[in-house]
Biopython code that builds the backbone (N, CA, C, O; Angstrom):
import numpy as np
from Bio.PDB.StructureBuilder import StructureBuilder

atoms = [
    (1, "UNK", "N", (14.039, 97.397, 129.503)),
    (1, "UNK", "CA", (14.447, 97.119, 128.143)),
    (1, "UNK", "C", (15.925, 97.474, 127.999)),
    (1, "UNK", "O", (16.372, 98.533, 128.439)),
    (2, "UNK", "N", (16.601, 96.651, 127.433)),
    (2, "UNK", "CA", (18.238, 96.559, 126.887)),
    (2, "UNK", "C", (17.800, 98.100, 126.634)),
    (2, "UNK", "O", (16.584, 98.286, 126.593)),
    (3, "UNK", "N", (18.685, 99.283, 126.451)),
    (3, "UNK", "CA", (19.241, 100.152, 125.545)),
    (3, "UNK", "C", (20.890, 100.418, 125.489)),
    (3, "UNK", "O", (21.490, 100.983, 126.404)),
    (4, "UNK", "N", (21.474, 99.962, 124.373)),
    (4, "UNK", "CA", (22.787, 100.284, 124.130)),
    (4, "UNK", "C", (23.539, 101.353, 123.040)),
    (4, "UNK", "O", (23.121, 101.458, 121.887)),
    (5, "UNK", "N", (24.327, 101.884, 123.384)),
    (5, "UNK", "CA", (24.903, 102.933, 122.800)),
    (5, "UNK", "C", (25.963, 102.020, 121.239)),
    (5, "UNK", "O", (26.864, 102.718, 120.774)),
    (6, "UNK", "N", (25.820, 101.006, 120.783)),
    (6, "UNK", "CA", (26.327, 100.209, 120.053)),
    (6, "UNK", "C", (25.341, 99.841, 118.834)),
    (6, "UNK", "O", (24.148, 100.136, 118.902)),
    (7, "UNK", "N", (25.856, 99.225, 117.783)),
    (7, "UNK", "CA", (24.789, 98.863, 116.943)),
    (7, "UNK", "C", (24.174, 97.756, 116.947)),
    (7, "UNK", "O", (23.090, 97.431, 116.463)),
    (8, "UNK", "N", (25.409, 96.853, 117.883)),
    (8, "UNK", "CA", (24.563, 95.044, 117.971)),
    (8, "UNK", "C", (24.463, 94.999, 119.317)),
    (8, "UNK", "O", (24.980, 95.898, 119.980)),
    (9, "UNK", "N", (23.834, 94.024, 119.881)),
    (9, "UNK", "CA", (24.060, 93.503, 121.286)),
    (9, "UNK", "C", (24.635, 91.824, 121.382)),
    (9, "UNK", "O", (24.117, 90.794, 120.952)),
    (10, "UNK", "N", (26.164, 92.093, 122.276)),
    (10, "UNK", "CA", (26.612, 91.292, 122.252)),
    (10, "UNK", "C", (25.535, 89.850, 122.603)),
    (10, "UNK", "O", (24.576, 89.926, 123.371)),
    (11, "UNK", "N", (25.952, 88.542, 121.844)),
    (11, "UNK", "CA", (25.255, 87.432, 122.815)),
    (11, "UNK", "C", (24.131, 87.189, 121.561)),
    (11, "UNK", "O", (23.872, 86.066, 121.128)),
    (12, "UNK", "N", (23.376, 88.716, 120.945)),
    (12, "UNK", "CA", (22.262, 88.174, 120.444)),
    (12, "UNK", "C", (22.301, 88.404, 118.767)),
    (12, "UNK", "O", (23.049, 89.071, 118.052)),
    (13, "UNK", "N", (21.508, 87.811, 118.570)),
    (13, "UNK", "CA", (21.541, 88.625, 116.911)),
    (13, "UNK", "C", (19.740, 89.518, 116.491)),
    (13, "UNK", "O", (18.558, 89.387, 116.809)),
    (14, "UNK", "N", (20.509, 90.306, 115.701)),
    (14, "UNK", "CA", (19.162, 91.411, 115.426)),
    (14, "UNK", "C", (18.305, 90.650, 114.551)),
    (14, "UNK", "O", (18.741, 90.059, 113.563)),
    (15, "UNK", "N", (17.099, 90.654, 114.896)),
    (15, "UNK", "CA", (16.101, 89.694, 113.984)),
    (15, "UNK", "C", (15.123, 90.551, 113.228)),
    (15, "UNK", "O", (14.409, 89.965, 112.415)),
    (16, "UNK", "N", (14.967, 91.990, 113.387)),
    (16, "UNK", "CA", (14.513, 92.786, 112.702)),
    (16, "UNK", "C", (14.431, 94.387, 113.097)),
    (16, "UNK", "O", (14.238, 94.726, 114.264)),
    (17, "UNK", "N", (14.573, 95.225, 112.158)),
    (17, "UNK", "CA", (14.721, 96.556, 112.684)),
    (17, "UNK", "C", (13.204, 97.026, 112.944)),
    (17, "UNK", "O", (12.257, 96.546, 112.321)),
    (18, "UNK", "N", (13.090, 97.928, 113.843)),
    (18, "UNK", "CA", (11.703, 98.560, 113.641)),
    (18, "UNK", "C", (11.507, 100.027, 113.399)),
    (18, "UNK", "O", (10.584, 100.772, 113.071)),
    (19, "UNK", "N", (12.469, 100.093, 113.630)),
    (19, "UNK", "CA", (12.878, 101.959, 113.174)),
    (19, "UNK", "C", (13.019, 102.412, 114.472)),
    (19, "UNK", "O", (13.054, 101.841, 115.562)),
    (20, "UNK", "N", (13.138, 104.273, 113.896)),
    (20, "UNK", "CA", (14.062, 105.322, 115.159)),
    (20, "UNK", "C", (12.894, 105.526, 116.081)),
    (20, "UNK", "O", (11.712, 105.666, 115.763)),
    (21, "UNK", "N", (13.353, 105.519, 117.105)),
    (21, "UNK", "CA", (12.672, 105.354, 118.565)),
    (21, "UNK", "C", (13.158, 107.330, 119.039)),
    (21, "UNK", "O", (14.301, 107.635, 118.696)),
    (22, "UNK", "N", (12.460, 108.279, 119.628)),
    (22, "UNK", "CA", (13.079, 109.032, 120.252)),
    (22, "UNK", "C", (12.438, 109.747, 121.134)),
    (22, "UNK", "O", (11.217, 109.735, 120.979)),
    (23, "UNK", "N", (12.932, 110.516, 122.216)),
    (23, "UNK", "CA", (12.622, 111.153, 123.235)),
    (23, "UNK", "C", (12.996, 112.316, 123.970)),
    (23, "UNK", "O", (14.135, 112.523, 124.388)),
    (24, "UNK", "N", (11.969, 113.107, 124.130)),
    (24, "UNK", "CA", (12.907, 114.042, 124.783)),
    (24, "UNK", "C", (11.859, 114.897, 126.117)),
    (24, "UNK", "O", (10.730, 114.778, 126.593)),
    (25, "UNK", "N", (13.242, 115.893, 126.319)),
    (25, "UNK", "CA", (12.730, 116.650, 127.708)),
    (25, "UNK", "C", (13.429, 117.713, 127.637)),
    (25, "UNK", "O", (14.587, 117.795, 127.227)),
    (26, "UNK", "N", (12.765, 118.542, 128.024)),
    (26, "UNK", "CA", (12.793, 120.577, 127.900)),
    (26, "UNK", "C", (12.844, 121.065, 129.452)),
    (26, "UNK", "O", (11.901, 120.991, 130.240)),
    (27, "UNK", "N", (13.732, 121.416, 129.639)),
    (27, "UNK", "CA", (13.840, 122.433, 130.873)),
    (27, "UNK", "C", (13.861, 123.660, 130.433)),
    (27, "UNK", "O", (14.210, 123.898, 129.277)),
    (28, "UNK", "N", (13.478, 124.662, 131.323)),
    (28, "UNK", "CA", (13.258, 125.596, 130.985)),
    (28, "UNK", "C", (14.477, 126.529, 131.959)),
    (28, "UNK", "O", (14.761, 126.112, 133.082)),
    (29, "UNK", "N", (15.048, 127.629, 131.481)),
    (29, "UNK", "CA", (16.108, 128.347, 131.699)),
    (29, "UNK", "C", (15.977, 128.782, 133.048)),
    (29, "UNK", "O", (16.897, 128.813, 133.864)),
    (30, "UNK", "N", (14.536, 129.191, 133.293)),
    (30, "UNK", "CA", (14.500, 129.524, 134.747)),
    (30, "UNK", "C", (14.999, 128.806, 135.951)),
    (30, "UNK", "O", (15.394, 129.220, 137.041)),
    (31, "UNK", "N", (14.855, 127.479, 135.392)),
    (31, "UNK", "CA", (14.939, 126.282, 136.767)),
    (31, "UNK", "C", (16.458, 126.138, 136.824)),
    (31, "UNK", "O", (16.754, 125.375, 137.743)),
    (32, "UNK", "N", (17.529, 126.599, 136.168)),
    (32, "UNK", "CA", (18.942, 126.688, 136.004)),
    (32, "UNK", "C", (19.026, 127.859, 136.905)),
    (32, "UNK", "O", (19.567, 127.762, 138.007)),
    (33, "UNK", "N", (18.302, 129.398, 136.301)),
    (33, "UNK", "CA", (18.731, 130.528, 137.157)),
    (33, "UNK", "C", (18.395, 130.434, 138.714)),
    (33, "UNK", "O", (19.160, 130.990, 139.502)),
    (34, "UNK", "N", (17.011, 129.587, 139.289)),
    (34, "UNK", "CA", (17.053, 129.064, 140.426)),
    (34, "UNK", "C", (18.087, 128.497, 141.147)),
    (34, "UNK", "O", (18.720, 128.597, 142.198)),
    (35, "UNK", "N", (18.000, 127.959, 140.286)),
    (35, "UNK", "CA", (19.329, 126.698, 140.947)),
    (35, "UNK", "C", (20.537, 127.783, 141.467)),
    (35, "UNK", "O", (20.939, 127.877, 142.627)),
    (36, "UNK", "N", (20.895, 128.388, 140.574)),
    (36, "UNK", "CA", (22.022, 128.986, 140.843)),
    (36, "UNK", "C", (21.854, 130.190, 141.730)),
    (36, "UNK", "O", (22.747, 130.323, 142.566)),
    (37, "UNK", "N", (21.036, 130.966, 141.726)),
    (37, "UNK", "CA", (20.515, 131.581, 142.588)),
    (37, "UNK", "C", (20.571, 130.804, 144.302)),
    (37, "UNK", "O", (20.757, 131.321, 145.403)),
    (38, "UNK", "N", (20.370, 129.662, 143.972)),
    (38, "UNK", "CA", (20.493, 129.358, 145.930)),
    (38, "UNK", "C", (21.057, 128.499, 146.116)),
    (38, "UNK", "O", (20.728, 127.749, 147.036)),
    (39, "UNK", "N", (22.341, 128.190, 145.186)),
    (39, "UNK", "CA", (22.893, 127.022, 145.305)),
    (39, "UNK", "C", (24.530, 126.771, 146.256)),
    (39, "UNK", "O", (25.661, 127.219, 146.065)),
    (40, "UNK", "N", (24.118, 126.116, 146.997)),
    (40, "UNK", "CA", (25.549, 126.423, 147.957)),
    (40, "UNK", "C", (26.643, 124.779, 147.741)),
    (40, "UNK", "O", (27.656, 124.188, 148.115)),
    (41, "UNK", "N", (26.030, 124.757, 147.283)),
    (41, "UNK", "CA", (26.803, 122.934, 146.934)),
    (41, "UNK", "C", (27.602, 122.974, 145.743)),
    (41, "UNK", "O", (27.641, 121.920, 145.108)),
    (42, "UNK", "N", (28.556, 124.421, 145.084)),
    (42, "UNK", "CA", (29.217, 124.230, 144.281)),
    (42, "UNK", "C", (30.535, 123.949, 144.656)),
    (42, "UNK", "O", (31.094, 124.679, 145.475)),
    (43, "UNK", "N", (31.220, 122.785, 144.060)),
    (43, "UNK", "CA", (32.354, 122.419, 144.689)),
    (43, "UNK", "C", (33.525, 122.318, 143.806)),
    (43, "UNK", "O", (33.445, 121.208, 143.280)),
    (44, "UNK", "N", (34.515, 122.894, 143.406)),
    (44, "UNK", "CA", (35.307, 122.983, 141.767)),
    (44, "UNK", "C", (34.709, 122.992, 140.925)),
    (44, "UNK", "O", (34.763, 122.008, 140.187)),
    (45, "UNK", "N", (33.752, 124.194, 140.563)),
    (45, "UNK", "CA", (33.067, 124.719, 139.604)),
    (45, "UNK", "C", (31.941, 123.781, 139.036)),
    (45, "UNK", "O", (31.572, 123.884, 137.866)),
    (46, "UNK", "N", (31.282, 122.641, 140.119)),
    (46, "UNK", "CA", (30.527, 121.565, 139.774)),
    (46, "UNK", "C", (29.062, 121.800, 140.568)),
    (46, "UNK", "O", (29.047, 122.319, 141.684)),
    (47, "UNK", "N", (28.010, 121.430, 139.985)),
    (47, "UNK", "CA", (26.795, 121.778, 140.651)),
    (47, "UNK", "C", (25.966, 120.700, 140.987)),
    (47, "UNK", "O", (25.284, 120.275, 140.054)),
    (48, "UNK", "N", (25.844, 120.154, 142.051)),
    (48, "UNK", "CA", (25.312, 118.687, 142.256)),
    (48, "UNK", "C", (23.636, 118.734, 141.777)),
    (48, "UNK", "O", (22.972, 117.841, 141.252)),
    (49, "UNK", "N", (23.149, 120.430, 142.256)),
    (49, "UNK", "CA", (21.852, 120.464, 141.924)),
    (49, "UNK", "C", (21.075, 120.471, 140.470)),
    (49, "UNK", "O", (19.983, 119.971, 140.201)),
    (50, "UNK", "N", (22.266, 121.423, 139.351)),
    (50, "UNK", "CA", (22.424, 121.281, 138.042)),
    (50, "UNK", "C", (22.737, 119.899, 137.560)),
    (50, "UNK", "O", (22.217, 119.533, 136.506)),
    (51, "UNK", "N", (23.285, 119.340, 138.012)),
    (51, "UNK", "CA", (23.630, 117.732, 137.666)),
    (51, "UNK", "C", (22.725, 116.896, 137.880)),
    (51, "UNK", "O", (22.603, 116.187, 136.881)),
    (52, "UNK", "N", (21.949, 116.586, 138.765)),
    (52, "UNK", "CA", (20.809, 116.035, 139.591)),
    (52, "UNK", "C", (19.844, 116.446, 138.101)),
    (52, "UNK", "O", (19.449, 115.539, 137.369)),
    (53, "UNK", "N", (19.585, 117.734, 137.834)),
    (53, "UNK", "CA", (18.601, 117.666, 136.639)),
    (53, "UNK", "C", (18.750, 117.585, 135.515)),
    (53, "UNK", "O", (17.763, 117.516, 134.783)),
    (54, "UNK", "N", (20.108, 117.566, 134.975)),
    (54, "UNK", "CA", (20.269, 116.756, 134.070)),
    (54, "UNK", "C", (19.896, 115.420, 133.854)),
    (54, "UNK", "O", (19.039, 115.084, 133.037)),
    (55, "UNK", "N", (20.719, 114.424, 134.791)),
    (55, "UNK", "CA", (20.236, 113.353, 135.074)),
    (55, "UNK", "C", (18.547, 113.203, 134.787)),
    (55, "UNK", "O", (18.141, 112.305, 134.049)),
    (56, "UNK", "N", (17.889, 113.877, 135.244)),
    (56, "UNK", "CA", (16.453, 113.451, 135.385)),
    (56, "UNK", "C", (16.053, 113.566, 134.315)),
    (56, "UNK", "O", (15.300, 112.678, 133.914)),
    (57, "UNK", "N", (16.483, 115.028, 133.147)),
    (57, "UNK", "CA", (16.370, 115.343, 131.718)),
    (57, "UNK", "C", (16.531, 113.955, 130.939)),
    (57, "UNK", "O", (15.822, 113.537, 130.024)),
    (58, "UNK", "N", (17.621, 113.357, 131.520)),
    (58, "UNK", "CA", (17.886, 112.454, 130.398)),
    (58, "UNK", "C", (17.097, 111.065, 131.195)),
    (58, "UNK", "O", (17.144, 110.116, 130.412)),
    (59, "UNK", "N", (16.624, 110.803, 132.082)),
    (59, "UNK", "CA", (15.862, 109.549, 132.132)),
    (59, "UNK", "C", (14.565, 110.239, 132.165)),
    (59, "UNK", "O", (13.834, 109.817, 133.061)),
    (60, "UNK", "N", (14.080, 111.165, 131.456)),
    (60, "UNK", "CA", (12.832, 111.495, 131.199)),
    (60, "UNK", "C", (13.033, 111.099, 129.515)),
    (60, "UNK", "O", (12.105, 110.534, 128.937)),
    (61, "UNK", "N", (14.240, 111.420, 128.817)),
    (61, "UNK", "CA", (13.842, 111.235, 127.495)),
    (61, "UNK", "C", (14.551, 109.970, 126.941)),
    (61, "UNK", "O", (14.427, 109.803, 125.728)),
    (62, "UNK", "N", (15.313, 109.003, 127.669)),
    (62, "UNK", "CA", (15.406, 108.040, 127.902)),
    (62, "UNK", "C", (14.304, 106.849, 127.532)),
    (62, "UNK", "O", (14.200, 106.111, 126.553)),
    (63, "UNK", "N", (13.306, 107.033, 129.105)),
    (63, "UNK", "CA", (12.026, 106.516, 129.159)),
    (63, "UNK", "C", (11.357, 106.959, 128.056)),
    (63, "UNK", "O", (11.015, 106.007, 127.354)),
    (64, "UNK", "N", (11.025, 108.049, 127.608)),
    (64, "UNK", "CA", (9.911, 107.880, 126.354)),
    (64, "UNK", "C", (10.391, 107.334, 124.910)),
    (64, "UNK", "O", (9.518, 107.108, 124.072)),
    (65, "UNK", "N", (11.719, 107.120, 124.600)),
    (65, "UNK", "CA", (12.383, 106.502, 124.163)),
    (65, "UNK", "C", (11.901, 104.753, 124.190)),
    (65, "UNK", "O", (11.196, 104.152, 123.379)),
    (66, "UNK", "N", (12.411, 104.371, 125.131)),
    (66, "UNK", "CA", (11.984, 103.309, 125.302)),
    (66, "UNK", "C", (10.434, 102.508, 125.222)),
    (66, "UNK", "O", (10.116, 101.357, 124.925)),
    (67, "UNK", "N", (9.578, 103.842, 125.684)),
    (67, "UNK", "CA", (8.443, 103.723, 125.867)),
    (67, "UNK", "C", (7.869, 103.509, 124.033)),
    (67, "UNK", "O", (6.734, 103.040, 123.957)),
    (68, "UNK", "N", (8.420, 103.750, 122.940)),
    (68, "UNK", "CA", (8.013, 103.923, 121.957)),
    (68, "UNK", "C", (8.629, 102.766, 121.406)),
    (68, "UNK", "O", (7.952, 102.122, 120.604)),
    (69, "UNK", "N", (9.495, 102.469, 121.610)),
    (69, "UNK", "CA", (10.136, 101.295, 121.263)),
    (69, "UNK", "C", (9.019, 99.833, 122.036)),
    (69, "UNK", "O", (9.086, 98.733, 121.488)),
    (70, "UNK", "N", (8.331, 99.973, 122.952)),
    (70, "UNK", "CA", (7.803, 98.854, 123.777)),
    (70, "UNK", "C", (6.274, 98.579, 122.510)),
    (70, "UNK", "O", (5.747, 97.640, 121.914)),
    (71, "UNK", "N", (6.105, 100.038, 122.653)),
    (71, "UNK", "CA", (4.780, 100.161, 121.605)),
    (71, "UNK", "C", (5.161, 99.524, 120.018)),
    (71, "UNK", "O", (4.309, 99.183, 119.197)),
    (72, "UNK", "N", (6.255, 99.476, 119.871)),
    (72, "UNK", "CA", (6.310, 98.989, 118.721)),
    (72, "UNK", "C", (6.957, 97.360, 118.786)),
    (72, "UNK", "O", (7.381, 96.911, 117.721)),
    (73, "UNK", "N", (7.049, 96.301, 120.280)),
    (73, "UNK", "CA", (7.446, 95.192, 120.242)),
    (73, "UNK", "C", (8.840, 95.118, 120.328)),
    (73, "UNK", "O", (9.252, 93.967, 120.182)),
    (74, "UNK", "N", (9.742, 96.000, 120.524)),
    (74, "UNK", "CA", (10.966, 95.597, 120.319)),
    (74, "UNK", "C", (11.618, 95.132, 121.765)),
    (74, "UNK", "O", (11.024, 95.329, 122.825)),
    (75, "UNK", "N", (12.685, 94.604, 121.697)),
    (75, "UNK", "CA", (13.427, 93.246, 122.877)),
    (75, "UNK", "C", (14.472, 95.201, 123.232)),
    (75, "UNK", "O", (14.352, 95.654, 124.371)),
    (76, "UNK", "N", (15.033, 95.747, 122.549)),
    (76, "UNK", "CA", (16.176, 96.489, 122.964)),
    (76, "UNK", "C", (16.161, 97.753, 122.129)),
    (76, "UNK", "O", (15.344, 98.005, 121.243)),
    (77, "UNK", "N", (16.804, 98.238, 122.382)),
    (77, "UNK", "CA", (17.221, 99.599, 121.168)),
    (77, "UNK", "C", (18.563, 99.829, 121.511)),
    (77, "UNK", "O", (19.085, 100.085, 122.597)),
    (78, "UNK", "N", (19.161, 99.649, 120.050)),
    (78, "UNK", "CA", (20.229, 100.301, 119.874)),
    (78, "UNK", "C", (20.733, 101.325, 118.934)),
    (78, "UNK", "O", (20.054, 101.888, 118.075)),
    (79, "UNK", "N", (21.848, 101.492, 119.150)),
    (79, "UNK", "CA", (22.762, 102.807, 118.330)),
    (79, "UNK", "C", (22.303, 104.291, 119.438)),
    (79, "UNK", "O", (22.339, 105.362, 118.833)),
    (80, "UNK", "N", (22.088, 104.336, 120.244)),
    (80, "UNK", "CA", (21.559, 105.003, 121.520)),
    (80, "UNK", "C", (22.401, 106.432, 121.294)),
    (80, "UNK", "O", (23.630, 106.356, 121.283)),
    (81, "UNK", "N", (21.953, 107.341, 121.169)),
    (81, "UNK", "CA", (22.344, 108.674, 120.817)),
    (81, "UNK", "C", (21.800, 109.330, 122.096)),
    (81, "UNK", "O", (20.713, 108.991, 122.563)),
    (82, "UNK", "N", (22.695, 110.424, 122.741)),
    (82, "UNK", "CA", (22.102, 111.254, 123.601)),
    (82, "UNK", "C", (22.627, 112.592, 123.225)),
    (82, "UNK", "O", (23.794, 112.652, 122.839)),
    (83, "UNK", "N", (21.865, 113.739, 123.295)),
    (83, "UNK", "CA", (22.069, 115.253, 122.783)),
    (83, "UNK", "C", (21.296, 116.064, 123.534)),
    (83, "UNK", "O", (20.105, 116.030, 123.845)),
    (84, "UNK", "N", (22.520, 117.072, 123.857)),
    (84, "UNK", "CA", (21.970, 118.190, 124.335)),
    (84, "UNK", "C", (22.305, 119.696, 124.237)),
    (84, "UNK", "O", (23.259, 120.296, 124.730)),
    (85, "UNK", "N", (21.184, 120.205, 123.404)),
    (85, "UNK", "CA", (20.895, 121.461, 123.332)),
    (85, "UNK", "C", (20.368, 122.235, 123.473)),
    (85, "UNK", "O", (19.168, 122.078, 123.698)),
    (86, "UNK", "N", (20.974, 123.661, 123.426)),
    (86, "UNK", "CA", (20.621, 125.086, 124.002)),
    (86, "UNK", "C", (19.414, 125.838, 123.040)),
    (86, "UNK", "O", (19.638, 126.013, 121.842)),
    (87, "UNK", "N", (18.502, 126.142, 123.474)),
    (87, "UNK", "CA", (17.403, 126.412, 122.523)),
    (87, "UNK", "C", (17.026, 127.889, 123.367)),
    (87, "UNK", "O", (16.382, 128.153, 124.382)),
    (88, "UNK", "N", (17.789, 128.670, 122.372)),
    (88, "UNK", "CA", (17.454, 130.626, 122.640)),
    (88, "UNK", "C", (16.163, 130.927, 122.329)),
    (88, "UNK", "O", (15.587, 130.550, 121.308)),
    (89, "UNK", "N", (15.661, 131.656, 123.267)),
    (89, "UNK", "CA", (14.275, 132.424, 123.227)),
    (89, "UNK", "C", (14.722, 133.485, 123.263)),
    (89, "UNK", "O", (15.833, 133.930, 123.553)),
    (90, "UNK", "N", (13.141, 134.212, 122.726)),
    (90, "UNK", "CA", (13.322, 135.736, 122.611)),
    (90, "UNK", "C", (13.512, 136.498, 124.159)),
    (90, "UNK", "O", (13.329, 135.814, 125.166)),
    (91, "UNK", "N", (13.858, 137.830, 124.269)),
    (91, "UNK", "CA", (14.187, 138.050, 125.742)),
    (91, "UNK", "C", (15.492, 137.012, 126.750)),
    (91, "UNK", "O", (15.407, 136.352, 127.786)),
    (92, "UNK", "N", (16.521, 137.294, 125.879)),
    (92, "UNK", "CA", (17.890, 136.520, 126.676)),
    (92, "UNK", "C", (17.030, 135.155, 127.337)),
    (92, "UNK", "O", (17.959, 134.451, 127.733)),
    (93, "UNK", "N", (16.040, 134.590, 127.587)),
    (93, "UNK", "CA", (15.819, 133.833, 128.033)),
    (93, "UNK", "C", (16.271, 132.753, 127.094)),
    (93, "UNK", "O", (16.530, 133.018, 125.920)),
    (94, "UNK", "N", (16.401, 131.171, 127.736)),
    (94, "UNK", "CA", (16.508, 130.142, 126.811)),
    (94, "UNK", "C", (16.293, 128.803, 127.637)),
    (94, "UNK", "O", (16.017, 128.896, 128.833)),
    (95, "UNK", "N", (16.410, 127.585, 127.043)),
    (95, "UNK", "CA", (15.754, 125.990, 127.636)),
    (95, "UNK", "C", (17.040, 125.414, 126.818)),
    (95, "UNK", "O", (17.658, 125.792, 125.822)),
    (96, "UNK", "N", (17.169, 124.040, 127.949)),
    (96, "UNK", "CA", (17.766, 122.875, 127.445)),
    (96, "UNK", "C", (17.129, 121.634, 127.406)),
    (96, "UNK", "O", (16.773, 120.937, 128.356)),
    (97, "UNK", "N", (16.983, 121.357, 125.770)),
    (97, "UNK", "CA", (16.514, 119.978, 125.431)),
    (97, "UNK", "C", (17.963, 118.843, 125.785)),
    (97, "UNK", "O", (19.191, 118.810, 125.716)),
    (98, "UNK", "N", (16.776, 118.020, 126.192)),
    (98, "UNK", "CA", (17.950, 116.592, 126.052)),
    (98, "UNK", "C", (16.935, 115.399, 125.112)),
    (98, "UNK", "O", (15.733, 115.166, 124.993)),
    (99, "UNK", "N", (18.054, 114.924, 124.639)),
    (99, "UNK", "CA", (17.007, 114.230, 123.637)),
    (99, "UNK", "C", (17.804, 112.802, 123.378)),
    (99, "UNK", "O", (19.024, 112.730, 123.230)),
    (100, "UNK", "N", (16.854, 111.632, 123.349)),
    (100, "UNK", "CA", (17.478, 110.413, 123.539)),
    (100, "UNK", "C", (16.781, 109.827, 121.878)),
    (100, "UNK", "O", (15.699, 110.217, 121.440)),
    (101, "UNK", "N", (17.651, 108.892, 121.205)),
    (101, "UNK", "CA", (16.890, 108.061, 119.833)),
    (101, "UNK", "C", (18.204, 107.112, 119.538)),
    (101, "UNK", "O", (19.305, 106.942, 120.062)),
    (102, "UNK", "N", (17.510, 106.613, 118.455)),
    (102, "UNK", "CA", (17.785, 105.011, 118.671)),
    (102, "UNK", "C", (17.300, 104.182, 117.699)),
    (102, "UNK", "O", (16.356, 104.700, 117.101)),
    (103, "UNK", "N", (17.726, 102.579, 117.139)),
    (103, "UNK", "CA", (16.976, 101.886, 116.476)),
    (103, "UNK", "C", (16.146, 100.884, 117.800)),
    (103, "UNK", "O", (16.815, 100.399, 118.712)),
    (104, "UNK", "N", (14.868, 100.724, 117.722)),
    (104, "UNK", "CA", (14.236, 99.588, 118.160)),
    (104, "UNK", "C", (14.374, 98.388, 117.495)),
    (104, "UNK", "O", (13.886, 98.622, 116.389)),
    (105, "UNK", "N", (14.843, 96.951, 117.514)),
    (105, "UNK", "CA", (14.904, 95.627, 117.423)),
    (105, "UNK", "C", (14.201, 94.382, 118.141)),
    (105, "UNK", "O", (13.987, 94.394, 119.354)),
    (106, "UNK", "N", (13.959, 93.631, 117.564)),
    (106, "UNK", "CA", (13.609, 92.507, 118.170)),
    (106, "UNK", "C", (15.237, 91.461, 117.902)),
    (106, "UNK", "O", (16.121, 91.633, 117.063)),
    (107, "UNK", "N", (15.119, 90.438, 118.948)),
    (107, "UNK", "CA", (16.420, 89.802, 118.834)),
    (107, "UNK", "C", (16.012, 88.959, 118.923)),
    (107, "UNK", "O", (14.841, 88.733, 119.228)),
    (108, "UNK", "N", (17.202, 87.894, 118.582)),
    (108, "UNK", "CA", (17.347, 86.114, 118.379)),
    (108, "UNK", "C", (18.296, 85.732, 118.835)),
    (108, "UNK", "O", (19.283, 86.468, 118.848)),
    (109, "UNK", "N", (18.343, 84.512, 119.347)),
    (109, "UNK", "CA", (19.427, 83.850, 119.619)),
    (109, "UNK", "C", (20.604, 83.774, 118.493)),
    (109, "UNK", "O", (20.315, 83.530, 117.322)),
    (110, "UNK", "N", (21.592, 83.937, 118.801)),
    (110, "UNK", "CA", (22.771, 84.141, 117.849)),
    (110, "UNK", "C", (23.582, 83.373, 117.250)),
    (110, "UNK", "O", (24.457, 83.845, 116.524)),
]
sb = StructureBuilder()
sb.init_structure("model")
sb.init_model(0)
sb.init_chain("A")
sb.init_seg("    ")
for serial, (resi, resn, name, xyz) in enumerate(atoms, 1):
    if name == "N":
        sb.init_residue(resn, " ", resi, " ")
    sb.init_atom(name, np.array(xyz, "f"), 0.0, 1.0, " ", f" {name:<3s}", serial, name[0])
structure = sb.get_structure()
C-alpha cells in the first residue's frame, strides 16, 4: 500500500477520507542496555545495532498502520507522521515507542 508523508498523492485524486490509521511498537529499555553492553560496531558515536532496531520499531508500526488502513478499504494513506518517544518507568528504567498514523483514502483517477 502507497504510504506518503504528504497530504495528496501525486497522479491521483482523493476520492474519500476514511480516517486516522495508527500504529505502534514498544521496546523495552533493556534491549538498548544489551545492545550497548556488547556492542563493538560503534563507529563516530553511531550504533548499527541500535539503528537496525529502530528500523524494525518503525516497520512494525508502519505495518499495523497500514494493516488498519487495508481493513478499512483504503488504496494509500497519507499525511504519514512518524514519532518517537521516551516513556519513563518507575525504577530509572524506561521504553521507546515509535508510532506511525495517518489519513487512510481511497483514490481516483485525477
Amino acid at each position: 500500500m502507497l504510504t506518503v508523508t504528504t497530504p495528496t498523492v501525486s497522479g491521483s485524486r482523493i476520492v474519500k477520507h476514511l480516517g486516522i490509521v495508527s500504529g505502534e511498537a514498544i521496546l523495552g529499555a533493556n534491549i538498548f542496555r544489551d545492545f550497548f553492553a556488547g556492542i563493538r560496531d560503534i563507529v563516530g558515536g553511531r550504533s548499527a545495532a541500535y539503528e537496525q532496531e529502530l528500523r524494525k520499531a518503525k516497520a512494525i508500526a508502519v505495518e499495523e498502520m497500514v494493516q488498519q488502513a487495508k481493513e478499512l478499504g483504503a488504496h494509500a494513506v497519507v499525511g504519514v507522521d512518524l514519532d518517537y518517544e521516551n516513556i519513563q518507568m518507575g525504577g530509572g528504567g524506561g521504553m521507546l515507542m515509535v508510532s506511525a498514523s495517518g489519513t487512510a483514502v481511497t483514490l481516483g483517477a485525477e
